[in-house]
C-alpha positions, 0 to 999 in steps of 0.5 A: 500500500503506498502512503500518499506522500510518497506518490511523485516520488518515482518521477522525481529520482527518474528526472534526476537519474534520467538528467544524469544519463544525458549528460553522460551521453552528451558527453561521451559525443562531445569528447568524440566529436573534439577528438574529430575537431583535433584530427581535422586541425592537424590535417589542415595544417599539413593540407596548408603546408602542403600548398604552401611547398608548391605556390608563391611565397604568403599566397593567399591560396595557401589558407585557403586550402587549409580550411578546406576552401577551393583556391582562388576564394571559393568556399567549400565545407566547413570542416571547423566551425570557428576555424578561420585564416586569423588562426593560421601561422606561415613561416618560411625557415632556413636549412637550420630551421630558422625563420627566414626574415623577409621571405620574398627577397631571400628566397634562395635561403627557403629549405622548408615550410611551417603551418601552424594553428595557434589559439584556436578556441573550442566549445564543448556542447554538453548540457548544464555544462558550457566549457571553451577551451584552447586547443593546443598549437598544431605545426606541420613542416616540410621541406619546400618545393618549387614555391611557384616557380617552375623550371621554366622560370616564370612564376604560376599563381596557384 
């Protein structure tokens, strides 16, 4: 025989449990879905890198294809939600991994590449819990190409 005053109860300890459940849950999507975001941060570094080993010195085109744009200003998929150009890092360094000052006019001096990703700010999405934290910095490099500049001398856009 149940007593009046317990008759709500078996919904309340449910609210509390079912509340509980969620946020694991949630959770459990949020910390898969972060590890995709710092799986696709590392790819466009190196997708960024890779443009920048074969187009012009500080081509516009490079961050482009870093955040899974076409070149030359298209738009594409937006792998990132918040990832913009302002995040990306370019430097040109010399055969001793030093940064090269003034790329342009030392261009002989150019034995590598380096994109990074720095401050980049990501917003976990679980209920009752509003969390933003910044990713770590993400740096691809690698040896240059032919910067834009074919054998036969003349310089090609990208």
């Amino acid at each position: 025989m149940k007593l009046r005053r317990e008759s709500g109860v078996t919904t309340v300890e449910f609210a509390i449990i079912g509340a509980l459940m969620l946020v694991m849950l949630f959770s459990v999507i949020e910390i898969g879905r972060a590890m995709f975001v710092l799986n696709a941060l590392g790819e466009s570094t190196r997708r960024a890198a890779r443009m920048a080993t074969v187009c012009p010195v500080n081509d516009p085109a490079i961050f482009e294809v870093g955040l899974f744009n076409a070149p030359g200003g298209g738009t594409g998929t937006r792998i990132v939600g918040g990832l913009t150009s302002a995040n990306f890092s370019l430097e040109y360094l010399d055969v001793n991994g030093n940064v090269v000052g003034s790329p342009a006019a030392n261009f002989g001096q150019i034995q590598f590449v380096r994109t990074k990703i720095v401050g980049f700010q990501h917003r976990m999405l679980v209920p009752f819990f509003n969390y933003l934290f910044t990713t770590p910095d993400f740096a691809t490099t690698l040896r240059r190409e032919s910067l834009g500049v074919p054998r036969s001398g003349v310089l090609t856009p990208c």
